[in-house]
C-alpha positions as CSV (number, residue, x, y, z in Angstrom):
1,X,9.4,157.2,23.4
2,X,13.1,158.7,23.8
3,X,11.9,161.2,26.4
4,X,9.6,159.0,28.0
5,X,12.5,156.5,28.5
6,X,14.5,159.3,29.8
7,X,11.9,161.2,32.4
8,X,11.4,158.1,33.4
9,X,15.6,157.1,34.3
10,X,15.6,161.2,35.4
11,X,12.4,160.4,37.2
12,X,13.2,157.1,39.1
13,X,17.2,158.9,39.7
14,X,15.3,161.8,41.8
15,X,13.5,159.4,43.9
16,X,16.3,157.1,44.6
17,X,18.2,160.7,45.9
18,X,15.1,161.6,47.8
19,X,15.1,158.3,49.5
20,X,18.6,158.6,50.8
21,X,18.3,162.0,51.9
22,X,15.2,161.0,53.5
23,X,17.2,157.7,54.9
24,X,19.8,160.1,55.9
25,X,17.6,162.9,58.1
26,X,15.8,160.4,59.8
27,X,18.1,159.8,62.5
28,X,18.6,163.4,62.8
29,X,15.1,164.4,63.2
30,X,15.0,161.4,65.9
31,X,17.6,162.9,68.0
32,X,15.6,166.2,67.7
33,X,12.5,164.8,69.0
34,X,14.6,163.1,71.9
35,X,16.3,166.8,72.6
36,X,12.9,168.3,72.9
37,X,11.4,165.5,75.0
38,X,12.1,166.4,79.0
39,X,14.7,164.4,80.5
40,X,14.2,163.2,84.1
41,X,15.2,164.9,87.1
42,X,17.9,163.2,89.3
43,X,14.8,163.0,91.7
44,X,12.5,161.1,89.5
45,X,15.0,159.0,88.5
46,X,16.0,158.6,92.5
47,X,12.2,158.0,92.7
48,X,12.0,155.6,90.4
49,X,15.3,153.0,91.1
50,X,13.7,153.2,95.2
51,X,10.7,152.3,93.9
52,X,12.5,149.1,91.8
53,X,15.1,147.8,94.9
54,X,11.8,147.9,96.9
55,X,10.3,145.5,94.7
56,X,13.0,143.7,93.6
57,X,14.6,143.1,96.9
58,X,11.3,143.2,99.4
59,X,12.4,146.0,101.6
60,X,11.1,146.8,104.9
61,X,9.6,150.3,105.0
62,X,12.6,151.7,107.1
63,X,14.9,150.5,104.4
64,X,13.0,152.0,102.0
65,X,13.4,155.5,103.3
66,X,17.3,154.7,103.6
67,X,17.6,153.8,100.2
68,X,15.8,156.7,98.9
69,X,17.4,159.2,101.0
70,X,20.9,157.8,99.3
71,X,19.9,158.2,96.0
72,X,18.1,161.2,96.6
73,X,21.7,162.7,97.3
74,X,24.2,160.6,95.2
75,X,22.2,161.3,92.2
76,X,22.0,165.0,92.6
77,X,25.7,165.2,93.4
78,X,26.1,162.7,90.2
79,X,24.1,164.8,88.1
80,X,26.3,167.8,89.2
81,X,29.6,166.6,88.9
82,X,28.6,165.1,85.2
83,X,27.5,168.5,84.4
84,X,30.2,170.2,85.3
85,X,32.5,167.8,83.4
86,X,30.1,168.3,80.4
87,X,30.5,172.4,81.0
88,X,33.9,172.5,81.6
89,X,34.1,171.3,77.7
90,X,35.2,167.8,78.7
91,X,34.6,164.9,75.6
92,X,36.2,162.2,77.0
93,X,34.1,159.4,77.8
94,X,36.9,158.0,80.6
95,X,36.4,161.4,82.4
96,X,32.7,160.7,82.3
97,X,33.0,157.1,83.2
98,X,35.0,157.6,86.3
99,X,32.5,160.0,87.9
100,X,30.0,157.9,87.4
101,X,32.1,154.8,89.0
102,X,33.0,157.1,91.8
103,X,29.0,157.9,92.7
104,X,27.8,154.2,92.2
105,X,30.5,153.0,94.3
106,X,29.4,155.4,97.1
107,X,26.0,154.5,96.1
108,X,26.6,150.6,96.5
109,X,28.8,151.3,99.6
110,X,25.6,152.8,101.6
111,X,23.7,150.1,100.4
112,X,25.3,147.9,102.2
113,X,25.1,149.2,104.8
114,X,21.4,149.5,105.0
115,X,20.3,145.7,103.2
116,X,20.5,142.3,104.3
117,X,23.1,140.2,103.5
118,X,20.3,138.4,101.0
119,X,19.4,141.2,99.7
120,X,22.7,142.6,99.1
121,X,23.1,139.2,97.2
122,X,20.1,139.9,95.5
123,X,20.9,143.8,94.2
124,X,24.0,142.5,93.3
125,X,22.5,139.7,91.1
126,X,20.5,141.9,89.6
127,X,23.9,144.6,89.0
128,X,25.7,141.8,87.3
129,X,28.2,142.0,90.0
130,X,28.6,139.1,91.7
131,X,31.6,136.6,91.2
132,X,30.9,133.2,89.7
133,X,31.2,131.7,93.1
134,X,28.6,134.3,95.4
135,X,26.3,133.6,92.1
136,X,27.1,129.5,92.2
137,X,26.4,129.6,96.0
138,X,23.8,131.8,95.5
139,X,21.5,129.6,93.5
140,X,22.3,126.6,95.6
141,X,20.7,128.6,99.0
142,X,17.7,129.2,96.6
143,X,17.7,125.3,95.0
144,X,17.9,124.4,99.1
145,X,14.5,126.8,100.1
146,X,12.4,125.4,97.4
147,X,13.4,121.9,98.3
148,X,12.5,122.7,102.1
149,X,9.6,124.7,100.5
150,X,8.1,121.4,98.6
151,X,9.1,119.3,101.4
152,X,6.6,121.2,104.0
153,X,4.1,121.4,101.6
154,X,4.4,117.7,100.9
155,X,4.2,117.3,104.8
156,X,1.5,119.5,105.5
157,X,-0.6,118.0,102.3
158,X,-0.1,114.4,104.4
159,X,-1.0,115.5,107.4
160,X,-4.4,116.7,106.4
């Protein structure tokens, strides 16, 4: 009974260690996985935020094409400057942080350019940056439509 006792302490000890080295390569072999999955192209992902700000903001097909062609190049020059940074043996995370301000600045600059003042609005709703008083205002032009909206309805519904 001793050395029953005893395998099973010695027993139940080597499981608990497997566990935790188990626990502890989990995460590891995660982050291999991730390595070994393909990462996106600048293009696809270029393709794939056009393919959002159309839907999200309704854009006409010549706006389309603008926005595209913008990220099309400000990601690629993104993705270039980052690797560089990332070659040059750079760790800091302000370094990396400022090149990426730099492009989305240049990015949101051209947008501009190209969208409607609603639809600037609306990308910069969905970007989290608009000020308490664009978003305030904001809402109220949209409270004001759908009043209008359920007004002509209402109208329309009487007339017939």
């Amino acid at each position: 009974m001793y050395f029953k006792i005893i395998s099973n302490k010695m027993a139940r000890n080597i499981f608990i260690r497997l566990s935790f080295i188990t626990i502890m390569l989990l995460p590891a072999a995660a982050l291999s996985a991730q390595d070994q999955q393909e990462q996106k192209t600048p293009e696809e992902l270029a393709l794939e935020e056009a393919d959002r700000l159309e839907k999200l903001l309704v854009l006409e097909p010549h706006q389309t094409f603008y926005i595209d062609s913008i990220l099309q190049h400000d990601m690629r020059g993104m993705h270039d400057e980052l690797q560089q940074l990332q070659m040059s043996g750079t760790r800091e995370y302000v370094a990396f942080k400022q090149v990426r301000d730099k492009w989305v600045a240049q990015m949101d600059s051209a947008y501009k350019k190209v969208l409607t003042h609603d639809q600037w609005m609306e990308y910069c709703r969905s970007t989290g940056k608009l000020s308490k008083e664009e978003l305030k205002a904001l809402k109220a032009k949209e409270k004001a439509e759908k009043k209008a909206a359920r007004e002509a309805a209402k109208a329309k519904k009487e007339e017939d």
